[in-house]
C-alpha positions as CSV (number, residue, x, y, z in Angstrom):
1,X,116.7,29.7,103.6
2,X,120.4,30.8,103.0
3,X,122.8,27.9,104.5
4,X,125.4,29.0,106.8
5,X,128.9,28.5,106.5
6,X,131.4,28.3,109.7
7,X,134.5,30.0,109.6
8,X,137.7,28.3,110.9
9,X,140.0,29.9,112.6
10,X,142.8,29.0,109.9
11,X,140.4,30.9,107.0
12,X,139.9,33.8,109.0
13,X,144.0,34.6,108.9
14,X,145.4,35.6,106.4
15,X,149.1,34.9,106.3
16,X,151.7,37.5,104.9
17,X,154.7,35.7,103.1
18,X,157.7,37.8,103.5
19,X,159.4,35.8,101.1
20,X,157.9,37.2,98.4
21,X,159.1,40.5,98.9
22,X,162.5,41.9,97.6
23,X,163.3,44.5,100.4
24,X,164.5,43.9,104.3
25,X,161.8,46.8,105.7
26,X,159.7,49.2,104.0
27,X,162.3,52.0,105.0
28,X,163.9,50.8,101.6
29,X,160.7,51.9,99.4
30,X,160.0,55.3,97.8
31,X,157.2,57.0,99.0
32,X,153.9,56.5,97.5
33,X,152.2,59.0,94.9
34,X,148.9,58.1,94.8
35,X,146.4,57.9,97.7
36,X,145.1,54.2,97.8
37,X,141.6,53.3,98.1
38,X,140.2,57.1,97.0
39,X,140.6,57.0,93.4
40,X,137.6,58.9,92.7
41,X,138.7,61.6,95.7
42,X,141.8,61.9,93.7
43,X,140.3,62.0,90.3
44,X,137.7,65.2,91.8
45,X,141.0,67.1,93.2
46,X,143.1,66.4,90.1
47,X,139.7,68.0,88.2
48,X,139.2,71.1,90.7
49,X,143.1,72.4,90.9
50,X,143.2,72.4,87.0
51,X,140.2,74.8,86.8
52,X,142.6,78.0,86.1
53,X,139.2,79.7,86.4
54,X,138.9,83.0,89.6
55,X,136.0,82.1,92.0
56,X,136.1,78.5,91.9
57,X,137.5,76.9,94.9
58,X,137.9,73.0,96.4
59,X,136.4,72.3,99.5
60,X,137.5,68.5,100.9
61,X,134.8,66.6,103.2
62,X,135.2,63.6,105.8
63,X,136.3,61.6,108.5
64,X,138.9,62.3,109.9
65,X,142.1,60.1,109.5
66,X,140.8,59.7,105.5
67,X,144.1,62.0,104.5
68,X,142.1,65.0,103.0
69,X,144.6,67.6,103.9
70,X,147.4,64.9,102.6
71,X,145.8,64.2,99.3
72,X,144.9,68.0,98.4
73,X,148.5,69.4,99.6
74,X,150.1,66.1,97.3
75,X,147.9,66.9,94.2
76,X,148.7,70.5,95.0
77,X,152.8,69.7,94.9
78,X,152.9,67.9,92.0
79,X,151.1,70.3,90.0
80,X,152.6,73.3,91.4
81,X,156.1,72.0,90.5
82,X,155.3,71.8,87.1
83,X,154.4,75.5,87.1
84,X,156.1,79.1,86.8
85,X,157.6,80.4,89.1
86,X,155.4,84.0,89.6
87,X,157.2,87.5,89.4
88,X,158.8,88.9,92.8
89,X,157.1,92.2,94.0
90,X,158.5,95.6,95.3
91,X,157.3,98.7,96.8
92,X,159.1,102.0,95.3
93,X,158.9,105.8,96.5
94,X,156.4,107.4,94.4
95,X,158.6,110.7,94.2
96,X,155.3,112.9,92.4
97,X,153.0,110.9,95.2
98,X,154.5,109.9,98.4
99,X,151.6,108.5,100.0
100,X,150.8,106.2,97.2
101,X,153.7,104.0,96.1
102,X,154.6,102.4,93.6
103,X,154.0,98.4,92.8
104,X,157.0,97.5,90.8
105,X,156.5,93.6,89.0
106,X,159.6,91.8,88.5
107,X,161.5,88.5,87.6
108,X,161.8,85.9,90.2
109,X,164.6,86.9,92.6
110,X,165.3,90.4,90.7
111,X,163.4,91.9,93.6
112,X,166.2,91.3,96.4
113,X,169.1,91.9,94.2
114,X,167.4,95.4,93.4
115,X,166.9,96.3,96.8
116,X,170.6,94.7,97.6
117,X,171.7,96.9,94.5
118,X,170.0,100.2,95.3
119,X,171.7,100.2,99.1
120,X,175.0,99.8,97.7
121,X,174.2,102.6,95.0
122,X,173.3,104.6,97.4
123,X,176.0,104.6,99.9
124,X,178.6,105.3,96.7
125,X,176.7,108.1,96.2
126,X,177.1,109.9,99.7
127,X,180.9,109.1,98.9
128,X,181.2,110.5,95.9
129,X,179.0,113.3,95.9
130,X,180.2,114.5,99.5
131,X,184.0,114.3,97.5
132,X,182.8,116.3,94.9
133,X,181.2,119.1,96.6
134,X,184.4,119.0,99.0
135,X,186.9,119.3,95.6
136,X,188.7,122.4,95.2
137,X,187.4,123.0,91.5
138,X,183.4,123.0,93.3
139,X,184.4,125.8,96.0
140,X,186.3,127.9,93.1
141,X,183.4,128.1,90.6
142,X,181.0,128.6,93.6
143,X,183.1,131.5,94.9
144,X,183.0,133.5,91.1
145,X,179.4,133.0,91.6
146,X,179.2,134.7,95.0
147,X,181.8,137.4,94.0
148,X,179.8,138.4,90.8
149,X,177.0,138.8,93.0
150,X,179.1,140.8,95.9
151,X,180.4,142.9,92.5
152,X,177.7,143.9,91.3
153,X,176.1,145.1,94.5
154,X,179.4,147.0,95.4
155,X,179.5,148.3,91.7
156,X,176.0,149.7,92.1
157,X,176.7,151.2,95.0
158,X,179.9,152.6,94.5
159,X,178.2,154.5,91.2
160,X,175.7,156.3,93.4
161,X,178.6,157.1,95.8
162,X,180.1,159.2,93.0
163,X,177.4,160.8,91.9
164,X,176.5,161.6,95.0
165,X,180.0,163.0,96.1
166,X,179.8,165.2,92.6
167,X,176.7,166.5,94.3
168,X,179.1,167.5,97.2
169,X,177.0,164.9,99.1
170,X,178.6,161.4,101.0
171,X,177.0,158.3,101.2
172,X,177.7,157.0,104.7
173,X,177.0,154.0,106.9
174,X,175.4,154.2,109.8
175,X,174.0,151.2,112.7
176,X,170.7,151.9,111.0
177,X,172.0,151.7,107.3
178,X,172.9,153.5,104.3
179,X,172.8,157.3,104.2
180,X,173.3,160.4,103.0
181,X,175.2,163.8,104.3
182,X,176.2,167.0,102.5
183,X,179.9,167.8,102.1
184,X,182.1,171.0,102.9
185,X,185.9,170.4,102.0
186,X,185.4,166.9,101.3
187,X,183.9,167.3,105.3
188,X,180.6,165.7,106.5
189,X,178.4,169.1,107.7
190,X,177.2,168.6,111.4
191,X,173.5,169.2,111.6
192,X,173.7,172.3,113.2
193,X,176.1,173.6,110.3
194,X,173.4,172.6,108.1
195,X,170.4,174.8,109.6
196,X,172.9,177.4,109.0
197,X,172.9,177.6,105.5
198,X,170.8,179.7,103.6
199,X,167.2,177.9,102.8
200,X,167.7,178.1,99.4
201,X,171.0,176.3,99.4
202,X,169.2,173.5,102.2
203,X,166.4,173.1,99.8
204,X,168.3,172.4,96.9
205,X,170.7,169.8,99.2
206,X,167.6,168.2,100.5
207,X,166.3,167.9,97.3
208,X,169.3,166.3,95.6
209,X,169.5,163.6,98.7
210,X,165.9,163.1,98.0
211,X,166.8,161.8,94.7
212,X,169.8,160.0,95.8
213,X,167.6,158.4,98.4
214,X,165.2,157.0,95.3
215,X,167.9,155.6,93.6
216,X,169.1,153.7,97.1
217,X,166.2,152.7,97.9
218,X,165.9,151.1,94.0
219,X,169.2,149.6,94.4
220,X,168.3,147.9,98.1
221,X,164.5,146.4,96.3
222,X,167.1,145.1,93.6
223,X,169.3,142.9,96.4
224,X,166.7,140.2,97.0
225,X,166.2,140.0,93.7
226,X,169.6,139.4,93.1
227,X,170.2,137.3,96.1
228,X,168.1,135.1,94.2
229,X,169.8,135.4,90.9
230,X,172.8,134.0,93.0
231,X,170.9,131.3,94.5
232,X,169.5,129.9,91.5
233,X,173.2,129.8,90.1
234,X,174.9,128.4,92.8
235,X,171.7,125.8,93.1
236,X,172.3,125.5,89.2
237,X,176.5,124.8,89.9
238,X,175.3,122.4,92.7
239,X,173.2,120.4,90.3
240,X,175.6,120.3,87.5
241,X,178.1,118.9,90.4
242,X,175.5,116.3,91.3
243,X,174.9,115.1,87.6
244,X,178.5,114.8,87.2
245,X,179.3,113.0,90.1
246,X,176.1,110.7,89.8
247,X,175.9,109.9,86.8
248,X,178.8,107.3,86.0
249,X,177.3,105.1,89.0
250,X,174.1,105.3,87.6
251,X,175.0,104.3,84.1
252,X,176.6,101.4,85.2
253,X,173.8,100.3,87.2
254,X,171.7,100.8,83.9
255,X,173.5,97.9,82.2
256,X,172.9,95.4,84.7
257,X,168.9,96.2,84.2
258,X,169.0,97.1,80.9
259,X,166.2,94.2,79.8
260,X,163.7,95.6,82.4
261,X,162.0,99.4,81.4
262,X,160.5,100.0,84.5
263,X,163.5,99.4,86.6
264,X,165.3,102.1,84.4
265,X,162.7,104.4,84.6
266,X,163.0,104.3,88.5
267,X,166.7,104.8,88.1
268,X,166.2,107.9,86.1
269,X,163.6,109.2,89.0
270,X,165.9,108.6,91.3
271,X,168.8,110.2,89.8
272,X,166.8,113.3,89.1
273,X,165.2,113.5,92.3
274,X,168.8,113.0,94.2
275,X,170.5,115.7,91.5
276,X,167.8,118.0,92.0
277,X,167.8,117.5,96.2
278,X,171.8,117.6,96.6
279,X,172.6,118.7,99.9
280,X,169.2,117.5,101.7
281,X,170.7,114.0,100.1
282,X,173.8,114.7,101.9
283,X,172.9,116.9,105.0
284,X,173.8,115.9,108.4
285,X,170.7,114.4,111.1
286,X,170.5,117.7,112.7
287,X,170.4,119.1,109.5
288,X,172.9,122.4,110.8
289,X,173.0,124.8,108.2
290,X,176.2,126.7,107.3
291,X,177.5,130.0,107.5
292,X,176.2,130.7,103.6
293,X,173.0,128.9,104.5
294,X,173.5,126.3,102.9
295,X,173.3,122.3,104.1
296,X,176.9,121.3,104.9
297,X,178.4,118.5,102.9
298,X,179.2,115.5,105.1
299,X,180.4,111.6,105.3
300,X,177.9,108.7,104.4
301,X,178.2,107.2,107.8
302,X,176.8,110.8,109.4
303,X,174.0,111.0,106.5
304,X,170.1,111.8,106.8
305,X,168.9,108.5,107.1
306,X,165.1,109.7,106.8
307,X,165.9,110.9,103.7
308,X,168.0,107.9,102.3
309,X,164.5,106.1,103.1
310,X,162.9,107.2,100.0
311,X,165.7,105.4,97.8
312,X,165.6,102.0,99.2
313,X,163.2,99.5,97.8
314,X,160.9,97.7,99.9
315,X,160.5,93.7,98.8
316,X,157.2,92.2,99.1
317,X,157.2,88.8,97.7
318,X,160.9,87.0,97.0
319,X,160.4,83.9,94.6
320,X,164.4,84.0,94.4
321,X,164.9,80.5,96.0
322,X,161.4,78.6,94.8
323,X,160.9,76.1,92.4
324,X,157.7,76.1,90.3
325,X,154.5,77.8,92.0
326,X,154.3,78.7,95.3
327,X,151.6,76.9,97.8
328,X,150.1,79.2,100.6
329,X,148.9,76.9,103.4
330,X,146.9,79.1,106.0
331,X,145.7,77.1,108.8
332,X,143.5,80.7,109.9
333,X,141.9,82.2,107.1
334,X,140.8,84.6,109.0
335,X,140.4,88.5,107.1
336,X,143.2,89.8,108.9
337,X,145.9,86.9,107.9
338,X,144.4,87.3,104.2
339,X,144.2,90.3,103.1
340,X,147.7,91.6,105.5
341,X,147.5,94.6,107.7
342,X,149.4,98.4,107.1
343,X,152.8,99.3,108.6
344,X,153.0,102.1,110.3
345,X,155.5,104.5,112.3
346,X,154.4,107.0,114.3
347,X,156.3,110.5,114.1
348,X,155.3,113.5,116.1
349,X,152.2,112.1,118.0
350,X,150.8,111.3,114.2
């Protein structure tokens, strides 16, 4: 039979010395690291966060008040901190695709300065390509254009004006258009003059304005045709405007990026793509063509902001102020606070 020992009430308490610490309160310590009394707790997270392995996970059990949450989010910290920091992410306008853009992977905090960069390039731009399009050298090479055009319409019409007049036949204009009449002393015959004249002489008149007619009518189906001859040069003069005027902001945007490929091949889309779409890059909101059709030039501040959209670069993930790897703490892993959800704007009832 086991003997029983009595307690006193002087062995029950035990008695804290305070002389045997070196510190007035404990607000002088440093903060523990280690969790006391769940060494083996401790030793199973340290083991399950360095499994670099996908589809393992760490899943903590017990009372409450044990410090589960503490001790994961600790062991967590202290090897996070010892750890990359990962790449920043950024959406960019997929000008082949618009509704699939494009991922762009880069350095930590080269994401914001990229966007911050491409804003400021862009508001240069309206500036200096709404100064070169307003220059005086821009409207004199675009007015040869339009004048060789207007010349060699006026040419080809003024050559079937004298052979028509050597004919004894004028080319007139009338509220319907171009046409002919026969001549007497330089005179336009009236109609009824005309039924006059021996059928003979009539049929060989109407026969020569039916020939003249042909050749108008060849010369008007030749005016869209080169109406479009002087589009595709003035569009031509309006690139070449662009390119200059573009170009040196570009380049020295190139240096700054010059260690990261993908960032200059964006650059080079983008400068293609706003060369190539001049005056929708610089039209006005209301988009009010001018009196030659044409999108007039007009100040940054008064731009198309819809369109300036497709230059700006959208940040996803900023890692420009963290130190090491980032820890994600979601309290509600639900699917929705997971996996995210899609922005949208709606525009025209779609």
């Amino acid at each position: 039979m086991a003997t029983v020992h009595h307690l006193s009430a002087e062995e029950l308490c035990y008695k804290c010395e305070p002389d045997q610490f070196n510190f007035e309160t404990t607000a002088e310590l440093e903060d523990l690291e280690e969790v006391i009394g769940q060494e083996r707790a401790v030793d199973a997270i340290r083991f399950a966060i360095g499994i670099q392995q996908p589809g393992y996970n760490l899943f903590a059990l017990g009372p409450n008040g044990t410090g589960k949450h503490t001790s994961v989010q600790h062991s967590l910290a202290l090897k996070a901190a010892g750890e990359a920091v990962p790449s920043d992410w950024c959406y960019i306008y997929n000008f082949s695709q618009p509704h699939m853009p494009i991922a762009l992977k880069l350095p930590p905090g080269q994401g914001l300065i990229l966007s911050q960069d491409m804003n400021q390039l862009i508001e240069e731009l309206f500036a200096g390509l709404a100064g070169a399009f307003e220059s005086e050298e821009y409207h004199t090479q675009k007015r040869a254009v339009e004048a060789e055009f207007q010349e060699r319409q006026e040419n080809a019409l003024e050559e079937l004006r004298k052979d028509a007049e050597a004919s004894s036949i004028a080319l007139i204009r009338t509220p319907s258009g171009l046409a002919f009449a026969p001549l007497k002393d330089k005179e336009v015959i009236k109609p009824e003059e005309f039924m006059e004249l021996p059928e003979q002489e009539r049929q060989a008149i109407e026969s020569q304005i039916e020939n003249l007619q042909t050749r108008l009518q060849k010369i008007v189906r030749q005016l869209p045709q080169w109406m479009r001859e002087g589009r595709t040069r003035v569009k031509a003069l309006n690139e070449e405007v662009a390119a200059f005027a573009a170009t040196p902001f570009f380049d020295e945007l190139r240096e700054k990026y010059v260690d990261l490929p993908e960032v200059l091949s964006y650059l080079d889309t983008v400068q293609k793509d706003i060369i190539e779409n001049n005056h929708a890059f610089l039209a006005m909101g209301d988009e009010n063509p001018s009196a030659d059709g044409a999108m007039e030039v007009m100040p940054a501040a008064r731009s198309n902001k819809s369109f300036a959209n497709r230059y700006q670069v959208n940040v996803i993930v900023n890692h420009g102020d963290s130190e090491g790897a980032p820890i994600i703490y979601e309290q509600n892993p639900t699917y929705p606070n997971l996996v995210g959800r899609i922005e949208h704007i709606a525009q025209m009832g779609a």
